[in-house]
Steps between C-alpha positions, in 0.01 A plus 500: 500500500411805387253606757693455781812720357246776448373454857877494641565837277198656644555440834876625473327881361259471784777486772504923486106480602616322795133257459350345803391243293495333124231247398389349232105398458319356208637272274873528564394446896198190452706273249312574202819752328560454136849634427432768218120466472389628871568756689758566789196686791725642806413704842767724620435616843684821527677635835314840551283706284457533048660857466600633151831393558389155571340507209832634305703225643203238473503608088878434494474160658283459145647644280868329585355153468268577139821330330483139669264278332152425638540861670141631317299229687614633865277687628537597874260762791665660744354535812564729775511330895196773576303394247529172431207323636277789329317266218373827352755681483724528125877434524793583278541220281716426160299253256502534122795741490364770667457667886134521598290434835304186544294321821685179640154272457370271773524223211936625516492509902344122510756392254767673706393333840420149369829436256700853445837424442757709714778632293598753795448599840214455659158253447233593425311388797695730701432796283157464336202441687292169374190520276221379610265274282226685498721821365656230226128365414343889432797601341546212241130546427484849462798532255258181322195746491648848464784435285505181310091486412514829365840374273332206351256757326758689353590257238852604308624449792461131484715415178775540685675196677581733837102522575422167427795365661423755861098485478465137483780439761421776735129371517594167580686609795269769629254179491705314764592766686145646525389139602751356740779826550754244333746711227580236248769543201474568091573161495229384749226762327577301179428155623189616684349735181385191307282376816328858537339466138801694315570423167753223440638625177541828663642375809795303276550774335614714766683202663670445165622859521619465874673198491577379157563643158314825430439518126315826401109425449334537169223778440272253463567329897547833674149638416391142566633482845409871562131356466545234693663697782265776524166245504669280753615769736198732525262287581768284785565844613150600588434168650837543762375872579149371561610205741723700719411543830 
């Protein structure tokens, strides 16, 4: 399997950080991973602090491994043991090809506690301290509000497969989570989507995507499903923010 010889390789070029710890979270960690399709989301907990040589050796790690397949979809934050438990605070992290700085969400620190998968060192109940639901709940619903019900009214941005695909299944989740704390899966955000008034053609569409055969869209479907998208999620958007206590 692919994945897991990238993994091995990476962890090999991370043996001169000297890591505390290695996990994996999202996909890869809750059972949803689609070799070649998702993403491969990883935590390294560092030994002592991000200096510019850190950073140096944490860019070599990278750019030794760009060669093995799937190695564009790893994307990994680096935290530092004295910072670690700041959720504000923005860590070194490689995602897309590039070195930039990036919060570890509460939605990332849930996923860690409840099914992280250890891939060295320490767990990540001895590292990370847990989230409570309340946090999860305001956080979920704020990215809803701030970020997503702003994006909906931008609409180029919803011809393209990546924001259907994240804004239908992101505000399926942050409906569970802001209503019972649970974090469910892609998977699980699919089956639920129909029963929260989404629309079923769009809904198949995305799962087609995911989990079958992904044939490129005509003109025609993608400003169909655009429309669709946009009137569904506005208005189920507004009515999450307004119910949240």
């Amino acid at each position: 399997m692919e994945t897991e010889t990238l993994l091995a390789r990476f962890l090999r070029e991370l043996t001169a950080l000297k890591p505390v710890a290695v996990w994996a979270h999202g996909s890869l960690a809750g059972g949803d991973y689609q070799e070649g399709r998702s993403d491969l989301d990883l935590i390294t907990v560092l030994p002592g602090s991000v200096t510019p040589r850190v950073v140096w050796k944490v860019a070599l790690v990278h750019a030794r491994i760009r060669a093995q397949p799937l190695a564009a979809k790893l994307h990994c934050t680096y935290l530092a043991p004295d910072t670690v438990d700041d959720a504000a605070r923005r860590h070194l992290t490689w995602a897309h090809e590039e070195l930039f700085k990036r919060t570890v969400t509460p939605v990332t620190r849930r996923e860690l506690h409840a099914f992280g998968r250890v891939l060295h060192g320490r767990v990540p109940a001895g590292l990370l301290a847990p989230v409570p639901d309340r946090e999860l709940g305001d956080f979920v619903v704020r990215d809803q509000r701030d970020f997503w019900r702003s994006a909906v009214d931008n609409a180029p941005l919803w011809t393209r497969d990546v924001w259907v695909d994240l804004g239908m299944i992101t505000f399926a989740r942050a409906t569970v989570t802001a209503r019972d704390g649970r974090m469910i899966s892609k998977r699980e955000a699919l089956d639920l989507l129909p029963g929260l008034g989404a629309p079923a053609e769009v809904v198949e569409d995305i799962r087609r995507r995911r989990y079958g055969d992904s044939v490129p869209p005509t003109e025609e479907w993608t400003a169909r499903r655009a429309r669709l998208t946009r009137d569904y999620l506005g208005p189920a958007i507004d009515a999450l923010t307004a119910s949240y206590d």
